[in-house]
VOPA-122389 format. One record per residue: x, y, z of N, C-alpha, C in turn. Coordinates in steps of 0.2 Angstrom, whole numbers, padded with zeros to 4 digits, always signed. Layout:
<atoms>
XYZXYZXYZ;...
</atoms>
This chain:
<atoms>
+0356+0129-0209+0354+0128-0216+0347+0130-0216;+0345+0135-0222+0337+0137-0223+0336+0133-0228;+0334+0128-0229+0328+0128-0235+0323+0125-0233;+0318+0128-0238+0310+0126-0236+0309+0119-0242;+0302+0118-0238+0299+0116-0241+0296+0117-0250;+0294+0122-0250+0293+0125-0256+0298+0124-0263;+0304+0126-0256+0312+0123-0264+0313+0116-0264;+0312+0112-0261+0311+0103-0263+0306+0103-0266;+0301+0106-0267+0294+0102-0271+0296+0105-0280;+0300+0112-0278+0300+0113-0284+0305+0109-0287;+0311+0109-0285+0315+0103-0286+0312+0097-0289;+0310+0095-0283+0307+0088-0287+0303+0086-0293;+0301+0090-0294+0295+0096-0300+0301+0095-0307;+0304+0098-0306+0311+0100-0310+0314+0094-0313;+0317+0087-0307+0318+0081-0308+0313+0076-0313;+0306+0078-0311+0303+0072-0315+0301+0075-0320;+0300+0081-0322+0299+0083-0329+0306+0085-0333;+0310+0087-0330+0316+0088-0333+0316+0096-0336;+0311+0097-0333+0309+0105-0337+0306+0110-0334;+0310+0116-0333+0308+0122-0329+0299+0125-0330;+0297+0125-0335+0292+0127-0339+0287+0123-0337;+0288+0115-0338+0284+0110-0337+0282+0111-0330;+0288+0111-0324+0288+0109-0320+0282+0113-0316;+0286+0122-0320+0281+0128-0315+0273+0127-0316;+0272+0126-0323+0265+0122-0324+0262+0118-0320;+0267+0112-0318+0263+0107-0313+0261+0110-0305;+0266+0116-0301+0264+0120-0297+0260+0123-0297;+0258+0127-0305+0255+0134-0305+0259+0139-0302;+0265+0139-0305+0270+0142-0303+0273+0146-0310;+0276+0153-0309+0280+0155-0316+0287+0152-0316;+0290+0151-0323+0294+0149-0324+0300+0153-0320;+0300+0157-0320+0306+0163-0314+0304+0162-0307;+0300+0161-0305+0297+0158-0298+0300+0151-0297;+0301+0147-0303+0304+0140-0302+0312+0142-0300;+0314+0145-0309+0321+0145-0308+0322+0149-0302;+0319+0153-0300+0323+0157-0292+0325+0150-0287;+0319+0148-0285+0319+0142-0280+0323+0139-0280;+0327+0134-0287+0333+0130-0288+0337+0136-0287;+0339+0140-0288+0346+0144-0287+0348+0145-0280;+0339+0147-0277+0341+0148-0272+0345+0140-0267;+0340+0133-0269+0342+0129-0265+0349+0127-0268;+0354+0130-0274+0358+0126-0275+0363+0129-0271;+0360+0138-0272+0367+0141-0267+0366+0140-0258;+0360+0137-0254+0360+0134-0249+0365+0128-0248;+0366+0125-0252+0367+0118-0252+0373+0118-0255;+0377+0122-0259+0383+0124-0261+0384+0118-0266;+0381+0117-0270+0382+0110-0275+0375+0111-0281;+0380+0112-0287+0372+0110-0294+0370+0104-0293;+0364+0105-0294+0357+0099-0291+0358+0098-0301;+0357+0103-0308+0356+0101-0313+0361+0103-0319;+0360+0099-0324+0365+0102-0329+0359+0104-0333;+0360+0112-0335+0355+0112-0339+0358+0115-0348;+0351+0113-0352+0354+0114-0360+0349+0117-0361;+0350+0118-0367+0344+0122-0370+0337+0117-0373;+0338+0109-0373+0334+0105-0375+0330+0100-0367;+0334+0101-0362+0333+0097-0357+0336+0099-0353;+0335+0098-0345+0338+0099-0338+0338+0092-0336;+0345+0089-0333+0345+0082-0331+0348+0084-0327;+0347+0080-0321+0352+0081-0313+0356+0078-0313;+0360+0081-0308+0368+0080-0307+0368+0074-0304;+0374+0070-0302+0376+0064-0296+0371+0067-0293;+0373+0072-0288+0371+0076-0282+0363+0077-0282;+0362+0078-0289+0353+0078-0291+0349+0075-0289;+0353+0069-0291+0348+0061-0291+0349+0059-0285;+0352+0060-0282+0354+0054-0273+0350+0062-0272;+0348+0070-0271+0344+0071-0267+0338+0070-0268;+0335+0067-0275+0328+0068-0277+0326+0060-0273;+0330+0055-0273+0329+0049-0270+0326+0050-0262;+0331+0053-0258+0330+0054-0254+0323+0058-0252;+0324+0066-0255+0318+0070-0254+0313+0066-0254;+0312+0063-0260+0305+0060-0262+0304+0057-0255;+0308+0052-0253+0304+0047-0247+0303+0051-0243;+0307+0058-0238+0305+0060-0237+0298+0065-0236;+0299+0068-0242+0289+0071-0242+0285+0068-0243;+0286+0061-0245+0281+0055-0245+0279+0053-0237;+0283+0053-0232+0283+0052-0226+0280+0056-0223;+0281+0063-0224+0279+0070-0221+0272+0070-0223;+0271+0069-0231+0264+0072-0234+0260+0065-0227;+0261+0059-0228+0255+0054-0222+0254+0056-0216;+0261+0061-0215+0260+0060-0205+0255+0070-0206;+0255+0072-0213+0252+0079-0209+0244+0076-0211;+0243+0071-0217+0237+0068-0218+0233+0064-0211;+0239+0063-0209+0235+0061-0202+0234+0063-0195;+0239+0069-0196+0237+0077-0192+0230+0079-0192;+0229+0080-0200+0223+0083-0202+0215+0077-0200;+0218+0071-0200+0212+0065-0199+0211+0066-0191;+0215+0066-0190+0215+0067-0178+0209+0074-0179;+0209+0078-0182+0203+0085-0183+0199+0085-0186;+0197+0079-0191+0194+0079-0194+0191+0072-0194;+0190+0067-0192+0190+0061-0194+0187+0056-0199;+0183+0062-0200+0178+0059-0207+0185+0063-0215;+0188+0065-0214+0195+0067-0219+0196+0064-0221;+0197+0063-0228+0202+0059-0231+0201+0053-0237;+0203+0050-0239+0202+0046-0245+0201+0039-0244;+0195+0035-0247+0192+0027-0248+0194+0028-0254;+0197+0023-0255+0199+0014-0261+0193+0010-0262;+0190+0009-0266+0185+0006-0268+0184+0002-0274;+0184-0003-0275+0184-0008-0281+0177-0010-0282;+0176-0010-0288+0167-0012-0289+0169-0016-0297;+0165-0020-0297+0161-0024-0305+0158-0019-0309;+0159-0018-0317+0157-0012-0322+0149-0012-0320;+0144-0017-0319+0139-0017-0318+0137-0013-0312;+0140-0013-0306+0139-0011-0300+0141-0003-0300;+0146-0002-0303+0150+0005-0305+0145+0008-0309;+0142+0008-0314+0138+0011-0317+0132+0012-0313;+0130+0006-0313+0122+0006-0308+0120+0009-0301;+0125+0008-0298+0124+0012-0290+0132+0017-0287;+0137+0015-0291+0142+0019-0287+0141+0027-0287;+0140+0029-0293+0138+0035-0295+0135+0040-0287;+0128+0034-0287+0124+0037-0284+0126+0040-0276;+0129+0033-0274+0132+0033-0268+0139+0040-0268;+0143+0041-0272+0147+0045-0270+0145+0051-0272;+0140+0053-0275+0136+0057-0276+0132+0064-0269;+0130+0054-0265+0127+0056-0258+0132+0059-0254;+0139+0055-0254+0142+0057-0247+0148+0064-0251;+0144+0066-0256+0150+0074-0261+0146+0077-0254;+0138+0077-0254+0133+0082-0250+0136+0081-0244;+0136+0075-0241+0136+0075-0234+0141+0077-0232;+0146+0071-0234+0154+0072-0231+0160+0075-0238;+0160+0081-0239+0164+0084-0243+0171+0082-0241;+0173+0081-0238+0179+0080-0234+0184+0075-0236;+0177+0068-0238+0180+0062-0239+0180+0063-0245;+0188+0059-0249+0188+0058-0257+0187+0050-0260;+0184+0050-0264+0183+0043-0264+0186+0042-0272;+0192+0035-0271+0195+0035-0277+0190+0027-0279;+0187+0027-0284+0184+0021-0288+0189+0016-0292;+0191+0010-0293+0195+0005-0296+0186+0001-0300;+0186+0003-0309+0180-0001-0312+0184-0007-0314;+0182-0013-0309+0188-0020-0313+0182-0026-0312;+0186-0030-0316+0180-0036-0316+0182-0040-0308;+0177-0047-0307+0174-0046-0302+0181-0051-0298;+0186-0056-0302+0193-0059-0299+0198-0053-0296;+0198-0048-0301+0201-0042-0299+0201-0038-0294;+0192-0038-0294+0190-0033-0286+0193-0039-0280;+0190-0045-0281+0193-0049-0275+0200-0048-0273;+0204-0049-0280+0212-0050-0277+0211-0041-0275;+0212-0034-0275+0212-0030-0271+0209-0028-0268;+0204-0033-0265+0201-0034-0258+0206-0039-0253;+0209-0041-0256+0212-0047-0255+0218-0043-0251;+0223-0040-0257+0230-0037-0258+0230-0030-0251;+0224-0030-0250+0224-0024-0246+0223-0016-0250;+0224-0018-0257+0225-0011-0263+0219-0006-0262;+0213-0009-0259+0208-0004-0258+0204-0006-0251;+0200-0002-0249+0197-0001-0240+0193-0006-0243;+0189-0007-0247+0182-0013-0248+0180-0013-0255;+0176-0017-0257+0174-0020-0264+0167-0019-0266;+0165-0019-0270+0159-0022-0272+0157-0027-0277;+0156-0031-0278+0155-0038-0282+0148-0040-0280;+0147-0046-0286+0143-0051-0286+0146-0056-0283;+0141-0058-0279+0142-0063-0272+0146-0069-0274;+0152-0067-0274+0159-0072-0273+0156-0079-0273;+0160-0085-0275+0160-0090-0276+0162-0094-0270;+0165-0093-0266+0169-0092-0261+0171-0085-0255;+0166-0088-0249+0167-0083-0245+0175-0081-0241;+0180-0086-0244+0188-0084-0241+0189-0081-0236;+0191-0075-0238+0195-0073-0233+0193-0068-0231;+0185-0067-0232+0182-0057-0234+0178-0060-0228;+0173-0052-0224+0168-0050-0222+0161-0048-0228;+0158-0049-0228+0154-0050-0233+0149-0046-0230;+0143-0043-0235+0138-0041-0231+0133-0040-0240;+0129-0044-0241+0125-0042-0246+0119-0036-0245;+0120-0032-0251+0115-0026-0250+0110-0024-0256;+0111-0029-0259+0104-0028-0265+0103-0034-0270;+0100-0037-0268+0096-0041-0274+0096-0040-0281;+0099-0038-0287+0097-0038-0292+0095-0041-0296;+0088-0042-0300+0086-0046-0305+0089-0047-0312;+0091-0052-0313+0091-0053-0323+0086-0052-0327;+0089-0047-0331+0081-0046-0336+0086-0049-0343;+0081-0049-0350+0080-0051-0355+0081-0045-0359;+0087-0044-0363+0085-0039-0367+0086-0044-0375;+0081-0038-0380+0082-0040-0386+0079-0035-0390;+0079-0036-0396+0078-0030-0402+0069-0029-0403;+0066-0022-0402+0061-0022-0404+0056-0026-0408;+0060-0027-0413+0059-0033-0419+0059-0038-0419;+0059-0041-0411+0061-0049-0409+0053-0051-0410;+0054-0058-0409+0048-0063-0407+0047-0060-0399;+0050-0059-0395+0050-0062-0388+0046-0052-0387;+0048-0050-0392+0048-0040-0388+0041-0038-0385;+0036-0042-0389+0027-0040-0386+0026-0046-0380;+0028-0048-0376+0026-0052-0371+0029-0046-0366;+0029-0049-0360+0030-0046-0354+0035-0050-0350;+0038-0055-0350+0041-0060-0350+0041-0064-0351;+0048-0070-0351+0051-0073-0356+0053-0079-0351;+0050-0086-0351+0057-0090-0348+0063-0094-0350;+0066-0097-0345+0072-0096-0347+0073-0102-0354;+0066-0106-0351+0067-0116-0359+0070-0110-0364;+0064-0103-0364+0063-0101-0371+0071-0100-0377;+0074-0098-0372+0082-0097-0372+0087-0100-0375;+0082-0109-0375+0087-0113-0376+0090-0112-0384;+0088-0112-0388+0089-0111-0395+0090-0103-0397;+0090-0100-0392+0091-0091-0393+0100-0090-0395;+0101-0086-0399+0110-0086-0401+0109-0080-0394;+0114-0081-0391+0116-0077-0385+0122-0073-0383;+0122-0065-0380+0128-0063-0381+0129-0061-0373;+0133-0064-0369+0134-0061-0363+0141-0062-0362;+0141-0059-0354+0147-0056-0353+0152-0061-0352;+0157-0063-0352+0160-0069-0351+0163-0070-0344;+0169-0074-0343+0168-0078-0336+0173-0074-0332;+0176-0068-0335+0179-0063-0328+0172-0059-0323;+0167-0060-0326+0162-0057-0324+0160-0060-0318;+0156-0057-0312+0153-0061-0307+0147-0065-0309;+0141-0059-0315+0137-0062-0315+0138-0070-0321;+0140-0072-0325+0142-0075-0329+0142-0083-0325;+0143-0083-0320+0142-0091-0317+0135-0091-0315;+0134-0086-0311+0125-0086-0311+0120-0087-0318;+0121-0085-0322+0118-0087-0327+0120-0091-0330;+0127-0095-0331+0127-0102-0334+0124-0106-0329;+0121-0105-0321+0119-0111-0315+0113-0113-0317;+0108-0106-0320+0102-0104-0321+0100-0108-0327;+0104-0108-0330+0104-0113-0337+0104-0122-0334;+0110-0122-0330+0112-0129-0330+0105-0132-0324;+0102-0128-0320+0096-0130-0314+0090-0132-0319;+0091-0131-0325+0084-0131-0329+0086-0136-0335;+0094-0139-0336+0096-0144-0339+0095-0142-0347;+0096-0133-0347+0094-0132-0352+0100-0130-0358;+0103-0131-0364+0108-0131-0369+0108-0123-0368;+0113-0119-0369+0116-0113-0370+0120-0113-0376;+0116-0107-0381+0120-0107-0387+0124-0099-0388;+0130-0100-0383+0134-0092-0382+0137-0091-0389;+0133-0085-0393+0136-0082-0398+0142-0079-0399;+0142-0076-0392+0148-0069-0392+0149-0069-0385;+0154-0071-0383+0157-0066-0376+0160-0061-0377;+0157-0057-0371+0161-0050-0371+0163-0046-0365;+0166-0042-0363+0169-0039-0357+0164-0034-0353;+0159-0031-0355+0154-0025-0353+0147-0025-0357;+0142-0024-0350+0135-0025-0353+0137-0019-0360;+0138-0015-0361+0137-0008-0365+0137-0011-0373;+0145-0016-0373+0144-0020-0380+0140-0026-0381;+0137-0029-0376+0133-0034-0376+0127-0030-0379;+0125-0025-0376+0118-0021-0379+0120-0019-0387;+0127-0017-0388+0127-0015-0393+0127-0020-0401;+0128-0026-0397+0130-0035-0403+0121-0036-0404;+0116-0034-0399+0110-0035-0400+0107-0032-0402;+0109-0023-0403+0107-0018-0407+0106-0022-0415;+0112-0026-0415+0115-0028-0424+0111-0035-0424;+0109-0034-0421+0105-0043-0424+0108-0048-0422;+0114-0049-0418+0116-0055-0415+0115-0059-0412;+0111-0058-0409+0106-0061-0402+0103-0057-0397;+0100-0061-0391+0098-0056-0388+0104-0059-0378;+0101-0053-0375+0108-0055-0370+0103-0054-0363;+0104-0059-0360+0102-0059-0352+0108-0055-0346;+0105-0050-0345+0111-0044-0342+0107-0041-0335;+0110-0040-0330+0108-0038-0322+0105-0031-0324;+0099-0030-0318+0093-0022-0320+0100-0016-0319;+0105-0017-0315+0111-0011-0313+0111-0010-0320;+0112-0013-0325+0116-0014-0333+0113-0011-0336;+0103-0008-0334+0100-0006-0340+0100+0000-0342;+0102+0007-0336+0105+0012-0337+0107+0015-0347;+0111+0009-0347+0116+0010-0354+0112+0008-0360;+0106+0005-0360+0101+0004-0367+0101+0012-0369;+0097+0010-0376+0097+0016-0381+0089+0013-0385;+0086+0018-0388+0081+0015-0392+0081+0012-0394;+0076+0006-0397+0077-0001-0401+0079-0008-0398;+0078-0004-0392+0080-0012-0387+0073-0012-0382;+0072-0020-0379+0066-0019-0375+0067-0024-0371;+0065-0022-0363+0068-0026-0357+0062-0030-0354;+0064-0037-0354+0059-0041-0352+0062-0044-0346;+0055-0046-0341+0057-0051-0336+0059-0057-0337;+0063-0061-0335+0064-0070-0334+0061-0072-0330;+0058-0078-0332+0053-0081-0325+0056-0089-0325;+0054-0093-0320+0057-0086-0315+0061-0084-0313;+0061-0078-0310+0064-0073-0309+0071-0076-0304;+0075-0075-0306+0083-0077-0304+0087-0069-0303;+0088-0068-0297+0095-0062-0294+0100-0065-0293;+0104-0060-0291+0113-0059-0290+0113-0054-0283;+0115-0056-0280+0115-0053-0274+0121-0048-0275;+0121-0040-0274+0127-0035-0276+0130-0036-0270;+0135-0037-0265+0138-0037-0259+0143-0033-0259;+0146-0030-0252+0150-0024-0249+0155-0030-0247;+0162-0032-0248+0168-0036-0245+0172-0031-0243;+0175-0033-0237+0181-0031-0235+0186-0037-0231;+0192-0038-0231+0197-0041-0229+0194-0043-0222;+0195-0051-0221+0190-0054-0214+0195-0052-0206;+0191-0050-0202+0191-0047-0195+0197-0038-0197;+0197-0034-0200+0199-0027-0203+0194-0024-0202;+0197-0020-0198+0190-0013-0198+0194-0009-0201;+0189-0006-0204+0189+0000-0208+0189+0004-0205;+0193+0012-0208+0195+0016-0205+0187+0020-0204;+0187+0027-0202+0178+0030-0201+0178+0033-0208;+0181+0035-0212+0178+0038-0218+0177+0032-0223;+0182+0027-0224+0179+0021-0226+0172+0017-0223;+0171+0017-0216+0165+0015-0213+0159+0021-0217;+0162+0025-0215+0156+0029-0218+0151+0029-0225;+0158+0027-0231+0155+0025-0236+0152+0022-0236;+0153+0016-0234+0152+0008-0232+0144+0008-0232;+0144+0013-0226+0135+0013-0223+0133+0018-0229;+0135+0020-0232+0132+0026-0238+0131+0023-0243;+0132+0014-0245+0130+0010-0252+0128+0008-0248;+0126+0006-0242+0117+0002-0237+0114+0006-0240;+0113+0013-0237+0108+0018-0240+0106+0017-0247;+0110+0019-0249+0110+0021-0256+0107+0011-0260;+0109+0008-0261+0105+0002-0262+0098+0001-0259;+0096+0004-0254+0089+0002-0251+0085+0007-0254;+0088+0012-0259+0083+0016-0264+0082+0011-0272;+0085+0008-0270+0086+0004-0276+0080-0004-0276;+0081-0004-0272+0080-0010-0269+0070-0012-0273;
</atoms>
């Protein structure tokens, strides 16, 4: 029996768009390049894989019990030649990465930026989820490592903290507070306040910040991401105590003061406790050290 590789893929192509046309597009393939391929694999295989109409192609019994198969298949194939190419390459291949919106904006950028230069090789896939989320797919194994604000609990990770971030004080040009240079935190006490709420890592830190000074918090607005916090501020709602990673995303009319005193959030690297990391995962790993201590 000949069939290649080339006539399963198209196949497959065929199966989950339904559509010859569709399908040749997801190749970069022509439409007559497609339909040959099925011809060719139906007359190897002496059995029609599709019934086709003039609005839709849907596969046969015979269709679906092969695309089932197939698929597992080249699923199996594509890992073991992925890790043909890793044994040649070792720095090859794809990192899982979960970060906090604050950390994602403020330093991921940079870091995958550095390792485009260095290591073109390795792909680095990013998850932006709040800071419960990044845990559980630290957790789940869904990604090689994390980046969060310093968990609550060191469970069941390897932790390593790599930057220090300060809370600053944002508010409207036209505030009381905007001509000082910093702000403490008493002053706060009777401020309407818009911060992130409790999926957030930093959001326990600054309600402790509050309760160590035994001072009242008056939250006007929670919200999911620094970017609407700055923008509830923009409109006069209050002013929002938000991590230095956050401030990328201000726009004129807002003005960044310190708290005194000065209160961080530790940004840490987690991974799943005693699991090493593969090399191209290690590699990132040590490429947000770097990249953090320009930060720093």
């Amino acid at each position: 029996m000949n069939v290649s590789l080339r006539q399963l893929r198209a196949f497959l192509a065929v199966a989950e768009h339904r559509h010859f046309r569709r399908a040749a597009d997801a190749l970069h393939l022509t439409q007559p390049a497609i339909s040959r391929l099925i011809a060719d694999l139906e007359a190897e295989l002496d059995v029609r894989l599709f019934d086709r109409s003039t609005r839709e192609v849907v596969s046969t019994e015979a269709g679906r019990y092969l695309e089932q198969a197939v698929s597992r298949v080249l699923d199996e194939l594509d890992g073991v030649l992925a890790h043909a190419r890793a044994q040649a390459d070792p720095l090859r291949g794809r990192v899982r990465i979960a970060a906090v919106p604050t950390v994602s904006a403020g330093l991921v950028p940079a870091c995958i930026a550095l390792c485009a230069t260095r290591h073109p090789s390795i792909q680095i896939l990013l998850r932006d989820q709040n800071q419960a989320q990044v845990l559980d797919a630290v957790r789940g194994g869904e990604v090689d490592f994390g980046l969060t604000v310093e968990p609550a609990s060191a469970e069941a990770f390897d932790a390593e903290p790599i930057l220090r971030d300060p809370f600053r004080l944002v508010c409207r040009d036209d505030h009381r507070f905007a001509r000082r240079k910093a702000v403490g935190w008493d002053a706060l006490a009777q401020e309407p306040l818009v911060l992130l709420d409790h999926t957030s890592g930093s959001r326990r830190l600054i309600d402790a910040a509050f309760a160590r000074r035994e001072l009242p918090m008056h939250v006007a607005f929670e919200v999911g991401h620094a970017y609407t916090a700055f923008r509830m501020v923009e409109a006069g709602l209050g002013v929002t105590v938000t991590p230095a990673l956050s401030l990328d995303a201000l726009r004129p009319g807002l003005t960044v003061l310190r708290l005194e005193p000065e209160t961080r959030r530790e940004v840490t690297l987690l991974r799943r406790r005693a699991r090493s990391l593969s090399p191209p995962a290690q590699t990132v790993w040590e490429a947000f050290r770097e990249t953090a201590l320009t930060l720093a």
